[in-house]
Structures are given as structure tokens and as C-alpha cells.
N, C-alpha and C positions, 0 to 999 in steps of 0.2 A: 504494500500500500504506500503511496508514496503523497499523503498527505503532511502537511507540517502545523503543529499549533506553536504558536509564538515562537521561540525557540526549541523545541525539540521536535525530533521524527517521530509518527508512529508507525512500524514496523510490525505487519503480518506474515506469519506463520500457517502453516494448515500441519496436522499431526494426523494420520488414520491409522485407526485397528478396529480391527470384528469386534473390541468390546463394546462398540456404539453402534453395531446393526440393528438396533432397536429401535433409534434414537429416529422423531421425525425432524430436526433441526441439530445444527452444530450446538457441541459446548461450547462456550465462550471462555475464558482466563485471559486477565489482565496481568501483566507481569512488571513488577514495580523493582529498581535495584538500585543502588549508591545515589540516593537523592542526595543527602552528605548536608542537609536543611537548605539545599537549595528550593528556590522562589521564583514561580511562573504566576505572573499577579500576585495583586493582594491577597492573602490567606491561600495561594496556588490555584486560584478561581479558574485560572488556565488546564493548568492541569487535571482537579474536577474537573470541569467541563469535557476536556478530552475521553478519559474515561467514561463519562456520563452518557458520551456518545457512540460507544463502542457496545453499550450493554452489556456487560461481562453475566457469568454467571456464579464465576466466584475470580478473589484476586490471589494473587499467589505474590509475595514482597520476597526477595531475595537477600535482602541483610543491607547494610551500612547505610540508613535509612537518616540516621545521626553522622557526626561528628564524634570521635570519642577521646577528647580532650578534660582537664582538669576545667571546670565549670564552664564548662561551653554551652550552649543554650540547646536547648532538646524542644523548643515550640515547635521550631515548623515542620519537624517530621511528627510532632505528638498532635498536632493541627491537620497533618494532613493527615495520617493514617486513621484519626478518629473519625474525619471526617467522611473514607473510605469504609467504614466499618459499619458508619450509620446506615449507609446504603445498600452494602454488599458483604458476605462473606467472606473476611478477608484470615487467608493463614498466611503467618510470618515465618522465616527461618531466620535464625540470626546472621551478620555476617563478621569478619573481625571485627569491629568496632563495636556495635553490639554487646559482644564478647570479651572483648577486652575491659569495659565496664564493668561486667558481671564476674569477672575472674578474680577481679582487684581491689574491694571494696577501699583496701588500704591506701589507696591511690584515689578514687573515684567516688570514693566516700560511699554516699545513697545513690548516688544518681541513676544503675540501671533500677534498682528496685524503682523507684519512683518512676522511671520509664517504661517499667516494666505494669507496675500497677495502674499507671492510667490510663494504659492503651488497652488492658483486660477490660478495666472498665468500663471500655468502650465497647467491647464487645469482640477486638483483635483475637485470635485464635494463635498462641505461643506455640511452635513446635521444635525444642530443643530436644531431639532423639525419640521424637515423638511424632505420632501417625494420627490422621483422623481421617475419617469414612465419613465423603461428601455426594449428594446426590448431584447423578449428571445426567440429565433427560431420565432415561428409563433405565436405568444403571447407576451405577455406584464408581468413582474412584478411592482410591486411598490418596491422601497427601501425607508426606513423612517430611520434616524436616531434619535435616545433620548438622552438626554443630562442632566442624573442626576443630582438634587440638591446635591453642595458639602456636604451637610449634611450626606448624604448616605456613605458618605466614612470615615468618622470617625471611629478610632480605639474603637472598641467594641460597634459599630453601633446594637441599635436593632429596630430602623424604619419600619413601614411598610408603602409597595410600592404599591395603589391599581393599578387596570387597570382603574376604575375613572380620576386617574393622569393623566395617559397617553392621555385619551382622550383628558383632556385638553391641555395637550401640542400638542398632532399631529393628533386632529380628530377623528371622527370613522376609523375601519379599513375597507376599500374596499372592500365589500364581492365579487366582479366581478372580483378581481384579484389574483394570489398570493404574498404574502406580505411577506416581508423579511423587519425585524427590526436588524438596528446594536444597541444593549445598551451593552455598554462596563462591566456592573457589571453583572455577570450572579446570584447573588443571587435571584432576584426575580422573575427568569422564570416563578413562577406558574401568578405573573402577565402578564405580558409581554404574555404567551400563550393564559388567559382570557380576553385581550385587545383584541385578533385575529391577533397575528402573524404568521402567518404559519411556519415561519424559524426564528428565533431568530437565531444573532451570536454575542458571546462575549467573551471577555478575561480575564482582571483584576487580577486573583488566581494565574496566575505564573503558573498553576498545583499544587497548593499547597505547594510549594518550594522543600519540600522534600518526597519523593512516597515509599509508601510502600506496596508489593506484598499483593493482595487482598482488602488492607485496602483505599489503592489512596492515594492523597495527604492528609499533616498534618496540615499545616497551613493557613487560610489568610492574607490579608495585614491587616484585621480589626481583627486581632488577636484571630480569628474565628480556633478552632480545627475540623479536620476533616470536610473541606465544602461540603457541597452537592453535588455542582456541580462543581469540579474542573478542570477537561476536560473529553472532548469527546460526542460525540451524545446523548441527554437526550430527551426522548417520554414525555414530561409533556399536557396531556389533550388532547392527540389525536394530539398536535401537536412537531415540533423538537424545540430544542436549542441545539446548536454545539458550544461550550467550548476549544477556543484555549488554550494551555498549555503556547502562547506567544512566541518572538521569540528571547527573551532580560532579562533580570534581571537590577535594580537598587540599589541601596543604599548598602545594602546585598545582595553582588553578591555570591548566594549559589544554584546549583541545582544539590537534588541529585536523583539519577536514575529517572530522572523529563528533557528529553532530548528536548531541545526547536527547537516546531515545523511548519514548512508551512504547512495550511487547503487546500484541496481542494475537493467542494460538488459539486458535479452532481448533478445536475436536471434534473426527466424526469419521464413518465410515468407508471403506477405503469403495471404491466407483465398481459398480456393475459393468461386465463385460459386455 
């Protein structure tokens, strides 16, 4: 889709499987990533509205929706996502920053609690190593979210992530349903698709900060040259990962022909012959 609202792209997806031959209309999912408290209009009116236009049928946030600095302000992502909640079903996975709140209290004092609690109370749906069974048309998916060891984010990380891990943190995957995993670091899809995720969505890469024709993004935040998967739909093992380019920049606020964008995937059954 090559619509644009103010400044950001929104960017569609189509995803098919048999688990939606039921289904008379696609599922809709909004895909939210690295807003970072960035502001499209007053109170993100822009971006509501973007979404608002899209109808989702539920939203799926990929993490670092804050800033996670010693008192840095948490409104406009606790603004926007409450206000996404009012409307829509929304599951969170955290992403590092998130995470890095929540790890440190010693450092960060209350701040994720209190981030944490007022987006519950909005009706957000937390899912740190946690799964929830959401209606899709005439079906069911599972949403899981993963919540990385902060280890995996360290500048010039070279860690490997098995699907073993994953088990342990959230299970086997549900072979009776389709399974959407949020893991905020999209490096280790090929795990992530050998866990049995059918849809992986993640963000973290910015899109690599800066894009160059043919070549994609240059950098990671783990100071990773040319990443694999920096945005957009990747087929790893028969199955998807969808790689938001994010909706926000932090620290080094730099993006060049790298335009930050709103996801939205359809779900629905793959075409009669």
C-alpha cells in the first residue's frame, strides 16, 4: 500500500494459511514498533486516525514503544497505546527498553511498574513469555509474546538464540492453531520460525537507520553492518517474519531514505485454484 499519513508509510502485508478457510473476510492486525514517544499530531491524532482507518481486528505492539532512560517521560507512548486499547484489542511484547526498565528497578526506580500498570488499566494485554487465544473471524489464533535476555542486545552481540529457549520460556507451539509470536529483535527468525511460529512480528533495526537502493538498511543498534532482516516480509522455513522499519528513532535521531512506518497484515486464506 503505498499510502502516506503525515510522516510515516503505511505498509501492507497479506499472510495465508488453511487456518482461515473458514473465515468470510480477512483478519486485520495493526503492527505498532519503536514509536520511542515519538508524535504525529497533537496527542498522535495522526496516527489514531491512521489506524482508525485501517480497521484492524486486533493490534499487535512490538516493544520500545518508550524511551528507557532515567526519568524520561512515558506520556506519549502511555497516550497512545491507551488510547489504542480503548478501541481495539491491543497485545504488547516488550522490547529492550521496555525491558531494561523492568530488569533495573535500581536504576529506573518505578517507572516500568507504573508503565506497566497504567496501560493494564487501560485494558493493554502484557505478554512477557506469555500467550493469549484471540478470536479471528471463525477461528482462533494464539498471540505469544518473548521477552529477550538483555544479553541479546548488547553492542556486537554474537549469541545464539535456539528454538530450545523459546520452548522454555513459552511452551511448545500449538500445532491446532495459528501462532503469531511478537519478539521484538528480529535477528533470530530462523529461530523463532523453528520454535513454530507461523507469523513472527518484530522491530528493533530502525530499518537499519540508513537504506540504500538495492542494498537495504546499513546499520544495527548492535552495531551489526548490513542486517539480514531489516524490514519487510521474510519467508524463513516455510514460515513469515514481518520486520517493522518502526515508527520512532532514539538517541540518534537519523533516518535516511529509511521512512518510519505503520504495518498492516491481513490474514486469510490462501486462493482457490
Amino acid at each position: 500500500m503505498g499510502l502516506f499519513a503525515r510522516k510515516f508509510q503505511i505498509t501492507e502485508y497479506t499472510v495465508t494459511s488453511e487456518f482461515f478457510k473458514g473465515n468470510e473476510r480477512p483478519v486485520t492486525a495493526v503492527l505498532v514498533a519503536d514509536l520511542h514517544n515519538q508524535v504525529y499530531g497533537r496527542g498522535n491524532a495522526g496516527l489514531l486516525c491512521a489506524v482508525d482507518m485501517l480497521e484492524p481486528d486486533f493490534i499487535l505492539c512490538a516493544g520500545d514503544m518508550l524511551v528507557g532512560k532515567p526519568k524520561a517521560t512515558m506520556e506519549p507512548a502511555i497516550h497512545f497505546m491507551s488510547e489504542l486499547a480503548r478501541r481495539y484489542p491491543v497485545y504488547y511484547g516488550n522490547g529492550n527498553h521496555e525491558d531494561r526498565l523492568r530488569r533495573n528497578p535500581m536504576v529506573y526506580g518505578d517507572m516500568y511498574q507504573e508503565y506497566e500498570s497504567r496501560l493494564k488499566r487501560a485494558g493493554v494485554h502484557f505478554l512477557i513469555n506469555d500467550k493469549a487465544v484471540v478470536p479471528a473471524g471463525r477461528t482462533y489464533v494464539n498471540i505469544y509474546g518473548y521477552s529477550l535476555e538483555a544479553s541479546y542486545y548488547r553492542k556486537c552481540c554474537c549469541l545464539e538464540l535456539t528454538s530450545r529457549q523459546l520452548t522454555h520460556a513459552l511452551g511448545e507451539a500449538d500445532k491446532r492453531c495459528f501462532n503469531i509470536l511478537i519478539a521484538h529483535n528480529p535477528v533470530y527468525g530462523e529461530a523463532y520460525s523453528k520454535w513454530g511460529a507461523d507469523l513472527t512480528v518484530s522491530g528493533h533495526l530502525h530499518g537499519g537507520i540508513v537504506r540504500l537502493p538495492k542494498l537495504g538498511g546499513v546499520i544495527s543498534p548492535q552495531f551489526r553492518l548490513f542486517p539480514k532482516y531489516d524490514g519487510g516480509d521474510y519467508l524463513i522455513g516455510g514460515r513469515h517474519m514481518i520486520v517493522s522499519r518502526g515508527l520512532g528513532s532514539h538517541t540518534v535521531n537519523i533516518r535516511i531514505m529509511n521512512r518510519p512506518e505503520l504495518i498492516v497484515v491481513k490474514l486469510l486464506p490462501p486462493r482457490q485454484p
